[in-house]
GUTOR-526779 format. One line per field, with one value per atom (N, C-alpha, C): atom name; x, y, z. Coordinates in steps of 0.1 Angstrom, whole numbers, plus 5000, padded with zeros to 4 digits. Layout:
! residues N
at: CA  ...
c1: X  ...
c2: Y  ...
c3: Z  ...
//
This chain:
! residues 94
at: N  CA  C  N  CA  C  N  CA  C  N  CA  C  N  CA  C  N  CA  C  N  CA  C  N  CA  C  N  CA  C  N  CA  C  N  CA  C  N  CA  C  N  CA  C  N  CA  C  N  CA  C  N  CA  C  N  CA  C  N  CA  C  N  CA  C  N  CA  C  N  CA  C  N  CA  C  N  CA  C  N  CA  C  N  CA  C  N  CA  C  N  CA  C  N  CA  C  N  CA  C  N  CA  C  N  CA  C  N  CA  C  N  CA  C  N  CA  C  N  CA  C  N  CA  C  N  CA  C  N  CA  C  N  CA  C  N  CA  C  N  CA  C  N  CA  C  N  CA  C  N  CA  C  N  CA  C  N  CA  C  N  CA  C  N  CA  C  N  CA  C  N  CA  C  N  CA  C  N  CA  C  N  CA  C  N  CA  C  N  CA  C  N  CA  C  N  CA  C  N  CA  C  N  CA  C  N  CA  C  N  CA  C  N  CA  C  N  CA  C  N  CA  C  N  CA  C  N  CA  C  N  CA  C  N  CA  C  N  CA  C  N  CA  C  N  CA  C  N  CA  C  N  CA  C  N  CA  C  N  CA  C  N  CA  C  N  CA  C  N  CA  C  N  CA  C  N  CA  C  N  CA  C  N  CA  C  N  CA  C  N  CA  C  N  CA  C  N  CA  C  N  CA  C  N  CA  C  N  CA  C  N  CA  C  N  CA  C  N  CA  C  N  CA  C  N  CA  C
c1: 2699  2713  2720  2728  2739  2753  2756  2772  2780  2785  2794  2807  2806  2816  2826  2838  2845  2854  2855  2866  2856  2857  2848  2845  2856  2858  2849  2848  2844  2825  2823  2810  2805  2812  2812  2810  2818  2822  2804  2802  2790  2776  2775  2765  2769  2779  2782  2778  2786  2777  2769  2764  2752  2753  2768  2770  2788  2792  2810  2810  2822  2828  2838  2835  2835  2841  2851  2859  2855  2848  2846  2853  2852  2854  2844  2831  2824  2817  2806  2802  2787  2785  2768  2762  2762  2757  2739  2728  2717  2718  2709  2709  2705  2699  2693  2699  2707  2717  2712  2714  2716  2727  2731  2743  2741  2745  2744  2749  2736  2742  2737  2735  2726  2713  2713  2701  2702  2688  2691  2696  2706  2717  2714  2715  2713  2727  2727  2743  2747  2752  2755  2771  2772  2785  2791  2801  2809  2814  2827  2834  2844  2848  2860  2868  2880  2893  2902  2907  2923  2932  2934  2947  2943  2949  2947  2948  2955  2954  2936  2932  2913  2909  2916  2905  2908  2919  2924  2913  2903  2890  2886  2882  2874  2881  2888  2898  2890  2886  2877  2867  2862  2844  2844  2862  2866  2864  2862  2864  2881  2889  2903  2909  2922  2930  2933  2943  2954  2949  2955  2954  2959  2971  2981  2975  2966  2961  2947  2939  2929  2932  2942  2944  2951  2956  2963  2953  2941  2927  2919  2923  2915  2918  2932  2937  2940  2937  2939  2925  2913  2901  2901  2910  2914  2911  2909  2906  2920  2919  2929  2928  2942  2930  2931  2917  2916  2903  2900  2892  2881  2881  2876  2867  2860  2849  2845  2843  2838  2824  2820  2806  2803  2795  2785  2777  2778  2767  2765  2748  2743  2729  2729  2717  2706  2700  2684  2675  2669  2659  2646  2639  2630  2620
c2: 3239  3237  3249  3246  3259  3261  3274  3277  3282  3282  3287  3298  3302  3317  3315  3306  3307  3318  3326  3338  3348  3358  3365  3372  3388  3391  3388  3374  3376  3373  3368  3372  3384  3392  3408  3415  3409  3416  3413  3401  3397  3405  3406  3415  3431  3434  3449  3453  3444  3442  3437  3424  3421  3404  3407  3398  3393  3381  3379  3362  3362  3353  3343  3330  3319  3307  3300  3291  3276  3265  3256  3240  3229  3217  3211  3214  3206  3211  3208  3213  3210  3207  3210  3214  3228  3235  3239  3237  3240  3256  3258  3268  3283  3274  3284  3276  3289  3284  3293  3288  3298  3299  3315  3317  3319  3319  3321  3335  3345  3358  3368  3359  3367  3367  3347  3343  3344  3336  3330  3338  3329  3334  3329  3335  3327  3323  3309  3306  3303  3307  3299  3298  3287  3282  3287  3297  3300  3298  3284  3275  3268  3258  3246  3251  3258  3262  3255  3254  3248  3249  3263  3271  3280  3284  3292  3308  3313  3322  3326  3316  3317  3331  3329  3337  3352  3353  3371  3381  3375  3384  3390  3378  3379  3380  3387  3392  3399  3415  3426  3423  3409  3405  3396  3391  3382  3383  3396  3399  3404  3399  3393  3408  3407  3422  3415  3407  3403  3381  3382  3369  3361  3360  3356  3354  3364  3360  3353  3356  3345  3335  3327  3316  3307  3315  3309  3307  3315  3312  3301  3297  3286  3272  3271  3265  3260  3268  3264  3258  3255  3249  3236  3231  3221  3221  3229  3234  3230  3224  3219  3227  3228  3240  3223  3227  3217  3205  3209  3199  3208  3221  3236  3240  3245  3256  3266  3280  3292  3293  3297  3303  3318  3322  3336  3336  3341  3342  3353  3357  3369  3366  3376  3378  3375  3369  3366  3378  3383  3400  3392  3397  3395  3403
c3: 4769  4770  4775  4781  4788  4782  4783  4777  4787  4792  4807  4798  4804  4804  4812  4818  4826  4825  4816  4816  4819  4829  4831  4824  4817  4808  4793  4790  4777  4780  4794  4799  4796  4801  4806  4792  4782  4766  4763  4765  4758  4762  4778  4784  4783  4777  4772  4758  4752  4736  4729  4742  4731  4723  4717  4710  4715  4711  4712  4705  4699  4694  4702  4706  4718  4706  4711  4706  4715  4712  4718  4715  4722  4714  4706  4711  4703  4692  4683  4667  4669  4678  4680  4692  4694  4701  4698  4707  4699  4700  4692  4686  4698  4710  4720  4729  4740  4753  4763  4773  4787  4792  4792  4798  4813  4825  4833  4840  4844  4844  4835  4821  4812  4809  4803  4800  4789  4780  4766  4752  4751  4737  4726  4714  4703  4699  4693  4689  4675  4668  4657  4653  4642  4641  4634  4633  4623  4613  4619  4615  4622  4615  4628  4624  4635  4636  4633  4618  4617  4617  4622  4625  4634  4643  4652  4648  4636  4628  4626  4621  4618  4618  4632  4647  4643  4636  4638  4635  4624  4621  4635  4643  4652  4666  4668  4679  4687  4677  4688  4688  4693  4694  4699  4705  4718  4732  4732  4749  4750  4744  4747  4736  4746  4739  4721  4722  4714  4710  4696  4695  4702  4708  4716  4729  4735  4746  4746  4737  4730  4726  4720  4722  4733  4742  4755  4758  4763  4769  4764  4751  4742  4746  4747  4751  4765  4773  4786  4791  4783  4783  4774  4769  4761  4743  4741  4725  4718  4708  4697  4683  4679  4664  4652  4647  4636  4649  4660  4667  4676  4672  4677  4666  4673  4663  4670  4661  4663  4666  4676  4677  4675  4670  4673  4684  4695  4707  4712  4707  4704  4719  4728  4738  4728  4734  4722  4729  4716  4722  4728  4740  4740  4738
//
């Protein structure tokens, strides 16, 4: 299964650190993805966003400066809060 990165940025965050925190629509991602660019990620689910507030924990592990601009970005990929969930997506070591 594949995860696509369309913001480069939070690509870039991910292959810098390792690890970043990714907002999606759906709730079952398998557990092993290919990113393209990186290569296999481990993913797991955080939890489903019901407020767009959620997310504040996880701001500096977005890629993204500010919550405000993390969720315009969420949003502009069709994410609803309360129809969204958090991922963890960590490079898998080889």
């Amino acid at each position: 299964m594949r995860m696509a990165f369309n913001a480069p940025r939070v690509r870039q965050f991910l292959k810098e650190k390792g690890k970043v925190y990714t907002v999606r629509k759906f709730g079952d991602y398998n557990p092993t993805v290919f990113v393209e660019g990186i290569g296999a990620c481990k993913t797991k689910q955080v939890m489903q966003v019901n407020k767009w507030n959620d997310l504040k924990d996880f701001v500096a592990e977005s890629g993204f400066e500010t919550l405000d601009e993390w969720i315009e970005a969420i949003k502009s990929f069709g994410c609803e809060e309360g129809k969204s969930y958090l991922y963890e997506v960590r490079i898998e070591q080889s």
